[in-house]
N, C-alpha and C positions, 0 to 999 in steps of 0.2 A: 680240873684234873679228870682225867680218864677212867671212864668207871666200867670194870670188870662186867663181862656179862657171867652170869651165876646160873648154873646147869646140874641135872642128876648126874654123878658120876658113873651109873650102869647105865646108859642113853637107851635107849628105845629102839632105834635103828639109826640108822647111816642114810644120810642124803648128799650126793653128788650136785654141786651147781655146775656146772656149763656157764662161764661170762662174767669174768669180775669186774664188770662193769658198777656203776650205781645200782643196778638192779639185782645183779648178782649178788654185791656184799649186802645188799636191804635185805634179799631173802635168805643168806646167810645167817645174818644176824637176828631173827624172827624164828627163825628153824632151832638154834642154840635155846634160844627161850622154852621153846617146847620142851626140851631136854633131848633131841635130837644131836647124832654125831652126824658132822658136817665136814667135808671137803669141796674146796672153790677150786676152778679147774679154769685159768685163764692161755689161751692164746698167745698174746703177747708177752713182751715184756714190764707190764705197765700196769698197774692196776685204776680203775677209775673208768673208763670209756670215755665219751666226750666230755668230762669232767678234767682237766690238770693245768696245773700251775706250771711258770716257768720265770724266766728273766729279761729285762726288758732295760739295757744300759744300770744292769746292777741292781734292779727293783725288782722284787715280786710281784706278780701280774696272776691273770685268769688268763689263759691260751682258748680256753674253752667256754663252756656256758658261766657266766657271772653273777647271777642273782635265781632266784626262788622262789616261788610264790608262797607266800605268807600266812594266806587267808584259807589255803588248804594244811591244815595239820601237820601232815606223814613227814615233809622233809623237816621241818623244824624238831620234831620228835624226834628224827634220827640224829642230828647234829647234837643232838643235847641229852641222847642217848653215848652218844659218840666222846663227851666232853668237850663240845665246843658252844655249848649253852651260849658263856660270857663271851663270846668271839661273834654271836649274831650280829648284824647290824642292817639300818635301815640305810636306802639312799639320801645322802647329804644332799642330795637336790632330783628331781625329778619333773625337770623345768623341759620338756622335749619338744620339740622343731618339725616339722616338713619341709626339707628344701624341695619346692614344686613351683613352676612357672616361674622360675629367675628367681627368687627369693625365699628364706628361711621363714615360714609364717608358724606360729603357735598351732599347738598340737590341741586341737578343741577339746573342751570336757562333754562330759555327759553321751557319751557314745560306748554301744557295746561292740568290740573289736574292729571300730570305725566308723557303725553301724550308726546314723544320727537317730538320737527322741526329738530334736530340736534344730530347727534349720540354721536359728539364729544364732548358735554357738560355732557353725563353720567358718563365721567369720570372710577371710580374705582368702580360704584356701578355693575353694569352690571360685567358677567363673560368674557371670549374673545368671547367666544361660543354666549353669550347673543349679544354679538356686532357687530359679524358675521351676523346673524340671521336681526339684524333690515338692516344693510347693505345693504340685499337682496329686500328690503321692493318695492323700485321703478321700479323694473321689475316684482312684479309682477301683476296679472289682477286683474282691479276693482273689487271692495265688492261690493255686492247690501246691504244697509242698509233696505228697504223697510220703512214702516210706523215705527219703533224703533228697536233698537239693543243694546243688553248687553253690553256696556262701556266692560267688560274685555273681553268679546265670540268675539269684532269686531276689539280690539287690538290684544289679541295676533293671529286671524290670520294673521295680519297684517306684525306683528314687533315680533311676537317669545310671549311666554308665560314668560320668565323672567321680560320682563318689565313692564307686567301687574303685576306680583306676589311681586314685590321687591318695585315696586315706585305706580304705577296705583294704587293696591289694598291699600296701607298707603295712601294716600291720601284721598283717596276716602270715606275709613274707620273712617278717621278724622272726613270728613263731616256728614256721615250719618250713624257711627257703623254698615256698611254693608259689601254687598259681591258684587265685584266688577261684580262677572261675573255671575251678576243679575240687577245690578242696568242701567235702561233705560238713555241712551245717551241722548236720545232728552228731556229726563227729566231735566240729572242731570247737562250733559254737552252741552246745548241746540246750542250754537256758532261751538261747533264741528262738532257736529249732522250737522246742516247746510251746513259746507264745501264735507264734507263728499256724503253728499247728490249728488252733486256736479260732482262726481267720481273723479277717479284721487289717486295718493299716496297719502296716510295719510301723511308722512312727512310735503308735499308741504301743505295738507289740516292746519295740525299746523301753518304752517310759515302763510298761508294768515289768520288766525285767529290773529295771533301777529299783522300781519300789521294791519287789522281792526282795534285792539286796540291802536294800534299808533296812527292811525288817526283820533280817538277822540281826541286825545292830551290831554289825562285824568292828571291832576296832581295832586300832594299830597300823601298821604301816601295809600296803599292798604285798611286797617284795623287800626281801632281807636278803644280805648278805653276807659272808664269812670275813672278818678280819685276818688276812693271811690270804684270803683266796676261794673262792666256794670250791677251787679244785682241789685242796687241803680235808675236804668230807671224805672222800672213797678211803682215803689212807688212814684214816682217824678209826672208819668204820671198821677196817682188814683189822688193826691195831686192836681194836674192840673185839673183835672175833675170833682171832687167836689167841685174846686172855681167856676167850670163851670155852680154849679146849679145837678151836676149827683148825684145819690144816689148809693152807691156800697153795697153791701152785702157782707161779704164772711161766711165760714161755714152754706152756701142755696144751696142743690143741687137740681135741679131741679128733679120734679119726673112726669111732665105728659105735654102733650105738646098740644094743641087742639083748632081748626080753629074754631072760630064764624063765626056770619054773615058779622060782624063789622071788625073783631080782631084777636085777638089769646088769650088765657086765658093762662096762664104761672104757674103752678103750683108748692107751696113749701109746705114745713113742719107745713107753720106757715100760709097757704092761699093761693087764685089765686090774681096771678097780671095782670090786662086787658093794651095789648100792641095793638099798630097799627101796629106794627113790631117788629120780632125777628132776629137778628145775633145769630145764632150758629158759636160759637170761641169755642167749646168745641173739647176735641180728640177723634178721628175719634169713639170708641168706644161708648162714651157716646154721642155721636151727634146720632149714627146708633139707639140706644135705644129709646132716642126720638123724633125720625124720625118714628119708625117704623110704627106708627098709620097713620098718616098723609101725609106720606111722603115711601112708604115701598120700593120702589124700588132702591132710595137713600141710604137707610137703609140699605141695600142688598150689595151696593158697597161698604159702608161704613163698613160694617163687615169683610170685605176682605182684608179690609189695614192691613198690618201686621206692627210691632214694633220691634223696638232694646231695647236692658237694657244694660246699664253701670254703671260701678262705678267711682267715681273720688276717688284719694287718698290724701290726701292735707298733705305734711309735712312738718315742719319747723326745722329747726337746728339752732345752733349758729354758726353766722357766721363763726367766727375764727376758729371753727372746718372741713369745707368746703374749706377753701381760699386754700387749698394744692392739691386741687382736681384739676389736670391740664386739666381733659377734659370737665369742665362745663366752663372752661372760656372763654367769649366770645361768648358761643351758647344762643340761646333761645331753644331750648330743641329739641327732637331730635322724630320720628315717626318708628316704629319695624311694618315690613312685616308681615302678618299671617306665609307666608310659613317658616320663621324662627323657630317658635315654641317657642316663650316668650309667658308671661301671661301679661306684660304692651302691649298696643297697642299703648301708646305714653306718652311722659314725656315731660312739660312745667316746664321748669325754670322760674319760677316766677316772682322772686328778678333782673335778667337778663331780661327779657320780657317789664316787666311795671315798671318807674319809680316811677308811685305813692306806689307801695309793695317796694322797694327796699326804700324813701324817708318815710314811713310810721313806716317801720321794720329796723334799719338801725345795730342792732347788729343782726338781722335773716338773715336767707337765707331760702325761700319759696318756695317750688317746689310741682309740683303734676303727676301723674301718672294717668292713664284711660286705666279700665281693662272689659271688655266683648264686642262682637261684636254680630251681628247677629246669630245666631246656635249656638253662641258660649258662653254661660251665665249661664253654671252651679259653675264658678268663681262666679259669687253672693252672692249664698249661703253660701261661707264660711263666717264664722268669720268676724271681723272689724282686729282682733289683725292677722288672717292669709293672707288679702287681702295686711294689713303694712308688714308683712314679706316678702313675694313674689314679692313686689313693691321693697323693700329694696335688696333682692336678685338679681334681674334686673337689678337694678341701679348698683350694684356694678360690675357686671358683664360689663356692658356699661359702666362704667366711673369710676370704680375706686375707686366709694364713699364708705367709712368705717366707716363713722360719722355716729351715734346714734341719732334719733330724739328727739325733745325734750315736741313736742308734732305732732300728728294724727288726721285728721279727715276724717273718711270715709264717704262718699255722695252717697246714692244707687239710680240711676234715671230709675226705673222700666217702660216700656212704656216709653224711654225718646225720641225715631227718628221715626219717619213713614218710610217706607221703600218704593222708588221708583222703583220697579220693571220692566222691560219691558211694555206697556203697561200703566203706571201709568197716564199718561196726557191724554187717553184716559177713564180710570175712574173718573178721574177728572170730566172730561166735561160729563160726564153722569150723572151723580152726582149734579152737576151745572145746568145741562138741567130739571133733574126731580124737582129740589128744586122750582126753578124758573116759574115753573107752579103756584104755592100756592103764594099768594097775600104779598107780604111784608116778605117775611123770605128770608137770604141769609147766606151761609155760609162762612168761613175763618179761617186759622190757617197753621199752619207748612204742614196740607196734601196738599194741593192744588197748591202750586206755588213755592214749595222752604225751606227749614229748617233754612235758616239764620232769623237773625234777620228783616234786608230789606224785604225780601220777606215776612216774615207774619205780616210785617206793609203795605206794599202793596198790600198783600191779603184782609187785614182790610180796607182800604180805598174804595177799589173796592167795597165791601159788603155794606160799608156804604152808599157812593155812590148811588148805585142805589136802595136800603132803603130810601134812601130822596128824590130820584128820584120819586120814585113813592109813597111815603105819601103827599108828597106835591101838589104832581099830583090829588089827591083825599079825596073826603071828611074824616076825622077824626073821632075819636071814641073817643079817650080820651083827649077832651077837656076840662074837667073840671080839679071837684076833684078826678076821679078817683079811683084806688082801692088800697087796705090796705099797697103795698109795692111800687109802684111804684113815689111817691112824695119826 
């Protein structure tokens, strides 16, 4: 059951979010707890950002991001802040694949984000030549990583370019539809980054990273997910937040941003709403825009983050037309190298993955596919009916499947990742640096600390945070009645 969030009734001040995104209702719902009055100010018509649910031949699916990391706190806290506690759930299997060189080969253990301790556990995925090469790894002279290094530029000198291209890059790409031998170490794989620092083999730099995590003696499952849907979180959260007393908007895009004596004057379609404070949860684009006046230096960094686009392909079959497909059984679905040369970049069995789709659907079998990466996104623009052909084409190629769907849904997520580049946690904090001059504004979302779900509920926190830090610290502007939107 859904549990009230519980506030002073004379609030402190008034905080405007910008983005009801996951970020925005995180630091909505954090800002409430202070005893702050709070207005969500979304853009769309939608609440959630790449978080939503849809339909898939009558079943409820995830359009969007499906699981959550576990083993970081924020996002479990909120869902159970939310009333979806008893709706968590673990993967029913997490049996995952590489289809690399003609075949679907087991996803090796003991690696950090592809990253081998152990040459012996890559198995069949590597060539002899690939295993040769990492072999060589401990003799030879430390890397200087300096202040960041390209996650694939700092492996494969390491350990040979095969392992960054076959394992490193699918990985990685999962996370962030990027390009490995761009994407910042100390960003993406920040525990790496550390040992590394360190000098010494990489090999050994992995193994002490395992142990590290040993010795938290973490348990429970990696990744959890929502029964119903992890896109089912944003609305639970809003749900939360306006028993809180919050007011949400959505289809308000904000059009002008500007510092009072007092405040901030927050500008829409329909009027200014006077705030003591703004959270910008907006992406990086539309944050830079209304930045620009107030804030331009910010603005400048924030124009630089670059973005990925993807598609998800969601299809469903009947069951019984599936059950003969000897190479889906038993996997959760399986991750394809760039350097191979598909057009999926990875396929999730569904109905295999999450108990609730497979107890939900129980004569379907659910599956989905995710096609563009970075540089790599003029797949987009095809068709809906040619992104299901070429998905279909893949699949059959990879496992065999010949079943005909029974129904399609294509999900286009335009601007759906910010893109961690060498560098990137240096923009960050510049960015953070210039904001944080200006009296009560802070920002948060997917750019700053991480693309998962945890992290841009702990980028919200942070924001909120020190938002009520300092409203409460100083006298108020909007103690009364206030202006036309924010009650």
């Amino acid at each position: 059951m859904q549990r009230s969030l519980q506030h002073d009734t004379s609030p402190l001040g008034h905080v405007v979010v910008i983005g009801g995104g996951i970020a925005g209702l995180a630091a909505a719902h954090r800002l409430l707890a202070t005893g702050l009055r709070v207005t969500v100010l979304e853009a769309t018509e939608r609440l959630g950002g790449k978080l939503m649910t849809g339909e898939v031949a009558g079943a409820r699916v995830d359009l969007g991001a499906e699981s959550m990391l576990a083993r970081r706190p924020e996002a479990v806290e909120l869902a159970t802040a939310a009333g979806l506690g008893d709706r968590l759930q673990p993967p029913a299997t997490a049996t995952a694949s590489v289809w690399t060189r003609g075949a679907l080969r087991p996803m090796p253990k003991g690696h950090v984000m592809g990253v081998p301790g152990d040459p012996a556990a890559l198995g069949e995925l590597l060539s002899a030549e690939g295993l040769a090469r990492i072999a060589e790894e401990r003799d030879l002279t430390p890397t200087a990583v300096g202040d960041d290094v390209a996650v694939g530029a700092y492996v494969a000198d390491r350990l040979g370019r095969e392992v960054v291209d076959r394992l490193v890059e699918p990985l990685l790409g999962g996370v962030y539809a990027g390009d490995a031998y761009r994407i910042s170490m100390r960003a993406a794989v920040p525990q790496l980054f550390e040992v590394v620092k360190e000098g010494g083999s990489l090999l050994d730099g992995v193994l002490r990273v395992q142990e590290r995590v040993a010795a938290r003696q973490l348990t429970g499952p990696v990744f959890q997910g929502i029964a119903g849907g992890v896109g089912t979180l944003p609305d639970a959260v809003a749900d939360a937040v306006r028993a809180g007393g919050a007011r949400i908007r959505t289809a308000t895009p904000v059009l002008g941003l500007t510092r009072t004596g007092q405040g901030w004057d927050v500008r829409t379609e329909t009027g200014v709403i006077a705030a003591d404070g703004v959270v910008m949860a907006a992406p990086a684009w539309s944050a830079s825009t209304l930045l620009a006046a107030e804030c331009p230096a910010a603005s400048v960094e924030l124009a630089a983050v670059e973005y990925a686009s993807m598609a998800l392909v969601t299809l469903a079959f009947r069951r019984s037309d599936v059950e003969g497909t000897e190479a889906l059984r038993g996997r959760s679905g399986f991750l394809v190298p760039p350097v191979d040369g598909r057009t999926i970049k990875a396929a999730t069995f569904s109905s295999h993955k999450w108990r609730w789709v497979a107890d939900a659907a129980p004569d379907l079998f659910v599956m989905r596919t995710s096609v563009g990466r970075y540089g790599e996104e003029d797949h987009l623009h095809r068709e809906d009916s040619e992104l299901v052909a070429v998905s279909l084409r893949d699949l059959a190629e990879a496992t065999g499947l010949t079943a005909r769907p029974v129904d399609t849904v294509v999900t286009r997520w335009i601007g759906g990742l910010p893109q961690y580049p060498v560098g990137h946690l240096g923009r960050v904090a510049r960015i953070r640096e210039e904001v944080a001059k200006l009296p009560a504004l802070r920002v948060c979302g997917a750019v700053y600390d991480g693309v998962g779900i945890p992290a841009c509920v702990a980028s919200a926190r942070r924001a909120a945070d020190e938002i009520a830090e300092e409203i409460t610290a100083t006298p108020t502007r909007v103690q009364g009645a206030g202006s036309e939107a924010g009650q």
